[in-house]
C-alpha positions as CSV (number, residue, x, y, z in Angstrom):
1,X,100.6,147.0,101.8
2,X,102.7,144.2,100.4
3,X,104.4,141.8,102.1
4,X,103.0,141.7,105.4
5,X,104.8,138.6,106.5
6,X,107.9,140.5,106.2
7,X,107.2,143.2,108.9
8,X,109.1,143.0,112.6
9,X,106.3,143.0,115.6
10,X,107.1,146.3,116.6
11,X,106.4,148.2,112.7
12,X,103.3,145.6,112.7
13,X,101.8,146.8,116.3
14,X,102.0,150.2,115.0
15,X,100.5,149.7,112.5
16,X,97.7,148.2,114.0
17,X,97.0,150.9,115.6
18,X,97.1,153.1,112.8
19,X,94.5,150.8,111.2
20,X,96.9,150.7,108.4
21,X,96.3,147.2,108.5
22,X,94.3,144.5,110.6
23,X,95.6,141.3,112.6
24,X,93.7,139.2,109.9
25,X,95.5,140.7,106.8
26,X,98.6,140.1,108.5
27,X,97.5,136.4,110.1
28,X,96.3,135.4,106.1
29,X,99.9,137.1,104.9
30,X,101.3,134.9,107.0
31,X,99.1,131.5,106.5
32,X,100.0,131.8,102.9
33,X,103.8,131.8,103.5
34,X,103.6,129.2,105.6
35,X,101.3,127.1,102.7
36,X,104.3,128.2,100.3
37,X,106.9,126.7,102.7
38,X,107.1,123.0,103.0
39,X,110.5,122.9,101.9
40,X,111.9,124.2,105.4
41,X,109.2,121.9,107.4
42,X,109.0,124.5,110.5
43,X,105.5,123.8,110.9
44,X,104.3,120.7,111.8
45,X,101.0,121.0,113.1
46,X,98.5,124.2,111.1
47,X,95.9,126.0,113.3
48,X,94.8,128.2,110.5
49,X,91.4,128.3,111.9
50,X,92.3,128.9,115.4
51,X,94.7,131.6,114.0
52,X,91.8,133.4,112.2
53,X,89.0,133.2,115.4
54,X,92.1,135.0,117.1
55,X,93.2,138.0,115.3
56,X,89.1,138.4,114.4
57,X,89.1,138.8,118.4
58,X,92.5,141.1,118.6
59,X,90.9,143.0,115.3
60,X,87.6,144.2,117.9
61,X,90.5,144.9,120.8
62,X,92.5,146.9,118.9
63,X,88.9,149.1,117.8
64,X,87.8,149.6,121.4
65,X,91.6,150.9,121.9
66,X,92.0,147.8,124.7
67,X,95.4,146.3,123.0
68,X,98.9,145.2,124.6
69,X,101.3,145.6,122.4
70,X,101.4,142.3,121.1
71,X,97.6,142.1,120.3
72,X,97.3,140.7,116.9
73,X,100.8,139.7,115.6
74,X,100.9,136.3,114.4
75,X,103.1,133.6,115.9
76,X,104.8,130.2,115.7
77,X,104.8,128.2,119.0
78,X,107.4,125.4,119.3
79,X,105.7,122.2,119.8
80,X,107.1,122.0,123.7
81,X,104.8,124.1,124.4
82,X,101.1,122.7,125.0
83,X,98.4,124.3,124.0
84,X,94.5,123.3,124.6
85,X,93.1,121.1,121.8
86,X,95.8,121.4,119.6
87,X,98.5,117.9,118.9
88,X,101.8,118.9,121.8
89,X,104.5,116.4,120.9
90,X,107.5,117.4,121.6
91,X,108.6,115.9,118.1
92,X,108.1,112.3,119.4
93,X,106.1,109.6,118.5
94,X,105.8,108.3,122.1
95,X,103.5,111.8,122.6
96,X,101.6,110.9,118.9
97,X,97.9,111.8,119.6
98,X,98.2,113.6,123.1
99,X,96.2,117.0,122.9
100,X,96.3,118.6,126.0
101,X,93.3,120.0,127.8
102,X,95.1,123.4,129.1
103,X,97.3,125.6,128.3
104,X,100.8,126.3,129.2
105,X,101.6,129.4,130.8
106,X,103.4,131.6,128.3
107,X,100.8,130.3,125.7
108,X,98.2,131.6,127.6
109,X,100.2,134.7,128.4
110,X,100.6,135.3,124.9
111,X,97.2,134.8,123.9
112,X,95.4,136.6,127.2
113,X,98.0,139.6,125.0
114,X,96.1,139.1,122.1
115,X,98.6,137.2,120.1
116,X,97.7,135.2,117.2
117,X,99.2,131.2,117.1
118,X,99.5,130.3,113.2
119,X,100.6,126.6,113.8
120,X,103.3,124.4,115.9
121,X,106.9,124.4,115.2
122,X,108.9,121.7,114.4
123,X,111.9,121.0,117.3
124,X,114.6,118.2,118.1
125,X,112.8,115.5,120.2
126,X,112.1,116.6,123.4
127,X,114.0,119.5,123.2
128,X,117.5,116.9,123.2
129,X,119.6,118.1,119.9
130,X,121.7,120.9,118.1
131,X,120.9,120.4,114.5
132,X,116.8,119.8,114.7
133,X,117.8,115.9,113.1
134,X,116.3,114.3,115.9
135,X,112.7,115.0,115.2
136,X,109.7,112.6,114.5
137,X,108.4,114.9,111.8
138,X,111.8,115.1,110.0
139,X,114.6,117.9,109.3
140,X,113.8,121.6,109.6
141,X,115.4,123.1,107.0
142,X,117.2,126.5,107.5
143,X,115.9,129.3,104.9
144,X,120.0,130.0,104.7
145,X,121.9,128.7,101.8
146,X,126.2,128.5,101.3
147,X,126.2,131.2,97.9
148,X,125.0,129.3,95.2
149,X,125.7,125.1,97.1
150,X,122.2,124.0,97.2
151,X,123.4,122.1,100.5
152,X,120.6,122.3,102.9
153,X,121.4,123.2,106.3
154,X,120.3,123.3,109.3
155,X,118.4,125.6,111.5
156,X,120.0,124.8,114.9
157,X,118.7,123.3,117.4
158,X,116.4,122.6,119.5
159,X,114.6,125.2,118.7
160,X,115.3,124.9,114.6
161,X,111.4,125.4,113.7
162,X,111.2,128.5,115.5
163,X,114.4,130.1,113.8
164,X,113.5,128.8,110.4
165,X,110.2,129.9,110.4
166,X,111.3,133.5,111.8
167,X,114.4,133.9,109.4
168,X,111.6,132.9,106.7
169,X,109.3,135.5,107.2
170,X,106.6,132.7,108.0
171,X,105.6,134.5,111.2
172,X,107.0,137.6,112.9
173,X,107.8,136.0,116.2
174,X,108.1,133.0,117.7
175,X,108.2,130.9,120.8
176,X,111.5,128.9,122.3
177,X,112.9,126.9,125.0
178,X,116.7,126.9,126.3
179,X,118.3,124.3,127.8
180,X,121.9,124.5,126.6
181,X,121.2,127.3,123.9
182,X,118.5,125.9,122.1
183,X,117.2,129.8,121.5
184,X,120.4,131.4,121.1
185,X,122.4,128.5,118.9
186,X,119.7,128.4,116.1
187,X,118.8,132.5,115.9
188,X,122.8,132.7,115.0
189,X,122.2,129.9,112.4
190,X,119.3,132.3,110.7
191,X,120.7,135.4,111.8
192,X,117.7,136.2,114.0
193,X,117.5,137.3,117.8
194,X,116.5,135.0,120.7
195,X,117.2,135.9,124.0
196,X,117.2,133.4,126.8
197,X,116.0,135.1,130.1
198,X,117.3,134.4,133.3
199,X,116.1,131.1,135.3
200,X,112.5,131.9,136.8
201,X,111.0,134.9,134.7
202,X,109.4,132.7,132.3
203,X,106.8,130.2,133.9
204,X,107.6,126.3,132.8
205,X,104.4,125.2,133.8
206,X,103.0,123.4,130.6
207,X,106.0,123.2,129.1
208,X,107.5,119.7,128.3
209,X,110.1,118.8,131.0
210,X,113.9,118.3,129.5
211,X,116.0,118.9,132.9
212,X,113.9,121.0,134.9
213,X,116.9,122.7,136.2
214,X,118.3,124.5,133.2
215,X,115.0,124.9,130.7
216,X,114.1,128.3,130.2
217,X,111.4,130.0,127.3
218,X,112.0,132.6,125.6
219,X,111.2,134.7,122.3
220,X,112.7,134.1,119.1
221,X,112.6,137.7,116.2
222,X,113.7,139.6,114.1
223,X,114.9,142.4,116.1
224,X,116.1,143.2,119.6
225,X,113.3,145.4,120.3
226,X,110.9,142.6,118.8
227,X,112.7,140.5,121.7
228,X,111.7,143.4,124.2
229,X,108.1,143.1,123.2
230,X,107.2,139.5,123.1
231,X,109.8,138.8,126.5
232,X,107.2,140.9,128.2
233,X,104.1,139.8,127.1
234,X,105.6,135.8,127.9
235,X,106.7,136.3,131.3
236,X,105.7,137.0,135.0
237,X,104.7,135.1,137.8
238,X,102.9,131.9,137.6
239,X,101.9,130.2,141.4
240,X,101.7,127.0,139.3
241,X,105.4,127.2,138.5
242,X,107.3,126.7,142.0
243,X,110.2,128.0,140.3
244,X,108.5,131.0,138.8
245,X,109.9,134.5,140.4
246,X,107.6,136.5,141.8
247,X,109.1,139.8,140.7
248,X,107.5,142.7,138.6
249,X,108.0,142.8,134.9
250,X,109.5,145.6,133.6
251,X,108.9,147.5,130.0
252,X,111.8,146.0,128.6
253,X,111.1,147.9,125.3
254,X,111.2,151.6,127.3
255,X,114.7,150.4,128.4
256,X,116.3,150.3,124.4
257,X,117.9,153.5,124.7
258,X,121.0,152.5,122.7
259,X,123.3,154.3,125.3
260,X,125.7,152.2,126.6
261,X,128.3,154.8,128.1
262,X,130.5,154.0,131.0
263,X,128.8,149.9,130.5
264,X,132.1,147.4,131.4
265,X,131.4,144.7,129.1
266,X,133.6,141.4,129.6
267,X,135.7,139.2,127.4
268,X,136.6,135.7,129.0
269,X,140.0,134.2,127.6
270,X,138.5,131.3,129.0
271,X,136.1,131.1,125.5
272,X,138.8,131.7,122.9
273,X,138.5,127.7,122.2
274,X,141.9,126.3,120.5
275,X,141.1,125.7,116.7
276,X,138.5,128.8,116.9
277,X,137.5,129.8,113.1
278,X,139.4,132.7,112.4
279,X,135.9,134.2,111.4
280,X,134.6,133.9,114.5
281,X,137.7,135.7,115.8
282,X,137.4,138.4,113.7
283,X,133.4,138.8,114.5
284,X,133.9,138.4,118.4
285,X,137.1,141.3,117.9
286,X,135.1,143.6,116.1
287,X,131.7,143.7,118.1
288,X,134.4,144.1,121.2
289,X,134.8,147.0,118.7
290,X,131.4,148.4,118.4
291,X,130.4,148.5,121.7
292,X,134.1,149.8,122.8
293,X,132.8,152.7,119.4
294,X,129.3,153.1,120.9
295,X,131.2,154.1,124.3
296,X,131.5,150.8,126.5
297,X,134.9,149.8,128.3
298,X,135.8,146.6,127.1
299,X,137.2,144.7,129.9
300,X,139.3,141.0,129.6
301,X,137.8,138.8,132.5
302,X,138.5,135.4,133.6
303,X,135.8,132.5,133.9
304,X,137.8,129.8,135.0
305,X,136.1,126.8,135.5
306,X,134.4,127.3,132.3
307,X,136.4,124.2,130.6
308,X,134.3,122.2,132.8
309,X,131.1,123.4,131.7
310,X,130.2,121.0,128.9
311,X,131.0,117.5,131.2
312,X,129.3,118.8,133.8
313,X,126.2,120.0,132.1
314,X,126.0,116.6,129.8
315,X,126.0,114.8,132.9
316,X,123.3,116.7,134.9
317,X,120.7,117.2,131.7
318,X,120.6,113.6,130.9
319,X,119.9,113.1,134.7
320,X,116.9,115.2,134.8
321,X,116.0,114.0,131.3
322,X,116.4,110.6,132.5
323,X,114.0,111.2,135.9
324,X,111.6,113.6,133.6
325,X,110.9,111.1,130.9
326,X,110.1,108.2,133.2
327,X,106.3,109.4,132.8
328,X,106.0,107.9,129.4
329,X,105.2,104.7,129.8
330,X,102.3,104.0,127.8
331,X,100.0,103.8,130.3
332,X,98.4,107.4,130.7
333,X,98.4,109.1,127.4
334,X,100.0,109.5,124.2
335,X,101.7,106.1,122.0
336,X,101.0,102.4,123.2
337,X,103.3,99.8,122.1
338,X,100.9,96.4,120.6
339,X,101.3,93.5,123.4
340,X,102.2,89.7,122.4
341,X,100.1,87.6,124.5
342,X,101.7,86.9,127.6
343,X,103.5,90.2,128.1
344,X,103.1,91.7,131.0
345,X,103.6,95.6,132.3
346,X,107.8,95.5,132.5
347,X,107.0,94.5,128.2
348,X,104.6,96.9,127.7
349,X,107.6,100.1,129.2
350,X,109.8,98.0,127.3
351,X,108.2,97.8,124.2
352,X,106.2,101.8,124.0
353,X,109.8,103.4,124.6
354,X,111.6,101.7,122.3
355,X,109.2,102.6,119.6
356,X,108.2,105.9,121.3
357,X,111.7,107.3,122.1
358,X,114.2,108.1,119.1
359,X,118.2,107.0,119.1
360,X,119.2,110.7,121.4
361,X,116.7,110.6,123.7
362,X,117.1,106.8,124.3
363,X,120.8,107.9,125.1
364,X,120.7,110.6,127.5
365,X,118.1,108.6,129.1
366,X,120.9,105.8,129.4
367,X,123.7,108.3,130.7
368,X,121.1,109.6,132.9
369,X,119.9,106.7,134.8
370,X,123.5,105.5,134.5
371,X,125.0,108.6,136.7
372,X,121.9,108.5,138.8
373,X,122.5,104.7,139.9
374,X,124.0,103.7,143.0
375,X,127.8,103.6,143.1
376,X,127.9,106.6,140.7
377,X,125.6,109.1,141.8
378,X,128.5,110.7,144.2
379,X,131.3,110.1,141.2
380,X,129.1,112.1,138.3
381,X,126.0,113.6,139.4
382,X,127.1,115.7,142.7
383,X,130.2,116.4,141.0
384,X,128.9,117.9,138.5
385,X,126.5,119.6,140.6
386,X,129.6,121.2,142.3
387,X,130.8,122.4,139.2
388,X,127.4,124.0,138.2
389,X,128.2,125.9,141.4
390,X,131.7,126.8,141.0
391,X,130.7,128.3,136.6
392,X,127.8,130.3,138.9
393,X,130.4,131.8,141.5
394,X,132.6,132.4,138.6
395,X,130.1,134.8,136.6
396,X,128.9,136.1,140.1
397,X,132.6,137.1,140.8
398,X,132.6,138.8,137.6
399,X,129.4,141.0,137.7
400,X,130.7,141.8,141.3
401,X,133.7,143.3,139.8
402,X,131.6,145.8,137.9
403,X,131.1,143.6,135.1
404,X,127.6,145.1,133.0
405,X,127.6,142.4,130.3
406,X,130.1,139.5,129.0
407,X,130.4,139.4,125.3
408,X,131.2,135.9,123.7
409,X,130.6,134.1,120.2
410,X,127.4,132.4,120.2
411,X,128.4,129.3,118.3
412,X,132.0,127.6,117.2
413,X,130.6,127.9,113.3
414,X,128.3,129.1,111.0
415,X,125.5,126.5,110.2
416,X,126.2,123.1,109.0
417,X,124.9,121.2,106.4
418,X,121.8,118.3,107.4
419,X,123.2,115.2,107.8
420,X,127.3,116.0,108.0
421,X,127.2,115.5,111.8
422,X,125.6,111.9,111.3
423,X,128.5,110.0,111.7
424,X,130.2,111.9,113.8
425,X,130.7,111.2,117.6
426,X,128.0,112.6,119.6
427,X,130.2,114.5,121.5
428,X,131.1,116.7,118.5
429,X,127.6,117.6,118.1
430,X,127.5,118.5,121.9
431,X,130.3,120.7,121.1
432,X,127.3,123.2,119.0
433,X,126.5,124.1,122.6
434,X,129.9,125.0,124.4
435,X,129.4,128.4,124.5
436,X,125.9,128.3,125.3
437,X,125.3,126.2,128.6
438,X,127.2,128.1,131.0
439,X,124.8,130.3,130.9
440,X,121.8,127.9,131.5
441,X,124.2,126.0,134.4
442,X,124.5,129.3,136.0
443,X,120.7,130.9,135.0
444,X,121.3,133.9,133.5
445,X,119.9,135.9,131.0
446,X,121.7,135.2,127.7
447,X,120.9,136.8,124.1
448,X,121.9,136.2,120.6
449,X,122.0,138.8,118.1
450,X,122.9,138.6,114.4
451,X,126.2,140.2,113.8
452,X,128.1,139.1,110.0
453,X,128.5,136.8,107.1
454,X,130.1,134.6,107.0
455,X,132.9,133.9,103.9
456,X,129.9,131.8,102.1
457,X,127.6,134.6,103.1
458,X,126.3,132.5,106.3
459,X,125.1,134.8,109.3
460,X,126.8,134.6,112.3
461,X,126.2,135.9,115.7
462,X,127.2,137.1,119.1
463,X,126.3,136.0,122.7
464,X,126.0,138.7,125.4
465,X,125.5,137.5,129.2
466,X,123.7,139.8,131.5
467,X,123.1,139.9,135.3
468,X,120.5,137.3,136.8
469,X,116.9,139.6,136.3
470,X,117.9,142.5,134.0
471,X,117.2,141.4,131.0
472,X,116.5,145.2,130.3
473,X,119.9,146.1,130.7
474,X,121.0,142.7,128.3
475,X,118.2,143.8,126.0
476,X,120.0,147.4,125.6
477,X,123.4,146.6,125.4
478,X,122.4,144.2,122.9
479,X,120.5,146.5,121.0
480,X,123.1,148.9,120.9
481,X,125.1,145.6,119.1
482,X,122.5,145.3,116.5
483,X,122.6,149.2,115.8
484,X,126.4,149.3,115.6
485,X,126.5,145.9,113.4
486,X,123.6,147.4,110.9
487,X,122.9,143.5,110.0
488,X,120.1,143.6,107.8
489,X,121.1,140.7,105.5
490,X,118.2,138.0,103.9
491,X,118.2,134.6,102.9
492,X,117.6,134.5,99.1
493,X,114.2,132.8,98.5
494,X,114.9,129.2,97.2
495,X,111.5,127.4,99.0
């Protein structure tokens, strides 16, 4: 078999079990794409070794007929994640050298499944960016290109590495983490899937903290049903995680049945944003479309406080960040700033985070503290915190009403080019996410699937928003999306 890389987890489980093929011709399919792909920079840190002890392990499970369905397919994990022994930055410097000794929970999840971990993805800096610009190991670089414009673009972000690496055929799944969309925003840039599942399936415990309120992982594919498979291998309970819902998981891939008869599925008037591309107008109409074809009622709904989404959600992120990222002091682990003599312990903070902390996170660590401090915690912080309730009540007053699934764009564009947003105000950047965090402010499961082209032959994607814990039901609705769309589009190997 050729092209191993190539195949989705689902046609690479089966044949697993065929014994068509084994989890170390598919782990050394993908180690060599991954040697043949510097260009894109998804991975940043290779466990080719590690990856190779691992699918020699799933290889023996799969013999003795002991093998989840996720034994032996070869991942990417973002580098939010840590993993035992292996460098967990969080693209920053100030984490250069930090190797944990333990494993984060969906890691170990994934691995106790028999999943193979190629490498570490590349990521914006602590998870705090839409375009994957802010890392300390450079640009991703999305596989995507505009026609024959040798522009490079970018992969989204946070979660850029994962998307790239995916849409590349480098692995053939990956790990993410959603804050504000940082799964769903990049799989539309690379017209993969990434669903974000509601607040408390997965376990954060061993992920690094952004705002501990919205950040949720998540699997980034090729397919829906990929998403089904690798969502249930990564989440479940976790007593470590106070957070973490004790509640059974369910097979979401039994649930893709494709029939979404007599589903309502919502369109808010709220997200038809003034200045919308026409493109994006024309894809949100026609997967209204599809699913109205595939027998769905198609329902207009009203989500009214969503205008208020983006302030309120840049106001309480960089508030968490702020308190979360007041461990990295140089005193504990990871980078050290070099002391003049005479400096004392308020120059040595000083010092490590201004070397250790790149230009966004030093921001929204500045607009954090600032809306914590006394005199305008009450005027920004609980305000905003009153919002977050109101966009909840809002979506909970919807799905009350019958509402099944809301259907929205997934992102205001098609990728962008690396380095147009630079000198732009930051607030146009935070606009990559304005259909994203509502969903994160209000925890719900969320999931992007690949849809069109764009006019430069871009792919573009939709958003559909399910009820808080059935992410079976999401997973469905969406899948009957992807069959009605028939998206089966490439990007044309330039790397």
């Amino acid at each position: 078999m050729t092209d191993l890389n190539r195949m989705t987890i689902a046609e690479a489980r089966d044949a697993l079990r065929k014994g068509d093929v084994t989890s170390l011709e598919l782990t050394e399919a993908c180690l060599a794409a991954v040697d043949g792909a510097g260009a894109l920079n998804a991975f940043v840190h290779h466990t080719p070794e590690v990856a190779r002890a691992q699918a020699a392990a799933a290889d023996a499970r799969i013999a003795k007929g002991d093998a989840p369905a996720m034994c032996g397919i070869p991942l990417g994990i973002k580098d939010l994640f840590c993993t035992k022994g292996v460098p967990s930055q969080a693209a920053s410097r100030i984490l250069q050298g930090f190797k944990p000794e333990y494993e984060s929970t969906v890691t170990q999840n994934l691995f106790d499944a028999g999943a193979v971990m190629l490498g570490k993805l590349n990521m914006d800096e602590f998870a705090m960016g839409s375009s994957n610009e802010t890392s300390c190991y450079g640009n991703a670089v999305n596989p995507w290109r505009r026609g024959n414009d040798e522009t490079a673009l970018t992969p989204g972000g946070s979660s850029g590495g994962s998307a790239s690496a995916v849409a590349a055929d480098l692995c053939l799944g990956a790990t993410g983490t959603d804050t504000g969309g940082s799964i769903r925003q990049p799989a539309a840039f690379t017209g993969i899937t990434g669903i974000k599942p509601t607040y408390g399936r997965c376990s954060r415990w061993g992920i690094v903290a952004f705002a501990s309120s919205l950040d949720q992982a998540g699997p980034m594919t090729k397919t829906v049903r990929d998403s089904a498979i690798m969502l249930g291998a990564m989440c479940g309970h976790d007593p470590k995680d106070s957070t973490s819902a004790d509640l059974p998981v369910p097979d979401f891939e039994a649930l893709l049945t494709g029939d979404i008869r007599g589903k309502v599925i919502g369109i808010p008037r709220e997200y038809r944003m003034e200045g919308m591309p026409a493109e994006i107008e024309k894809l949100w109409s026609d997967g209204a479309e599809m699913l109205r074809a595939a027998g769905a009622e198609i329902r207009d709904i009203s989500l009214p406080h969503t205008k208020y989404a983006l302030p309120a959600y840049y106001v309480i992120a960089p508030a968490e960040a702020s308190s979360n990222l007041a461990r990295y002091d140089g005193v504990r682990y990871g980078h050290r700033a070099k002391l003049a003599q005479g400096d004392g312990i308020t120059e040595m903070y000083e010092k490590t985070r201004a070397e250790g902390f790149g230009h966004e996170v030093q921001r929204r660590v500045m607009v954090g503290t600032y809306v914590l401090s006394a005199g305008f915690y009450d005027a920004y912080y609980n305000r905003a915190r009153r919002v977050r309730a109101l966009i909840k009540r809002d979506f909970d007053e919807a799905f009350a009403a019958g509402v099944d699934a809301i259907l929205t764009p997934a992102t205001p564009s098609a990728a962008f080019g690396l380095g147009e947003m630079t000198d732009a105000d930051p607030v146009q950047m935070y606009l990559n996410d304005v259909f994203t965090v509502t969903v994160n402010l209000a925890g719900l499961p969320g999931v992007a699937v690949p849809t069109g082209l764009d006019g430069k032959g871009l792919p573009l994607g939709l958003q559909l928003i399910g009820r808080p814990w059935e992410e079976g039901d999401l997973l469905n609705t969406a899948y009957a999306l992807e069959q009605a769309a028939g998206f089966v589009a490439k990007p044309a190997k330039w790397w």
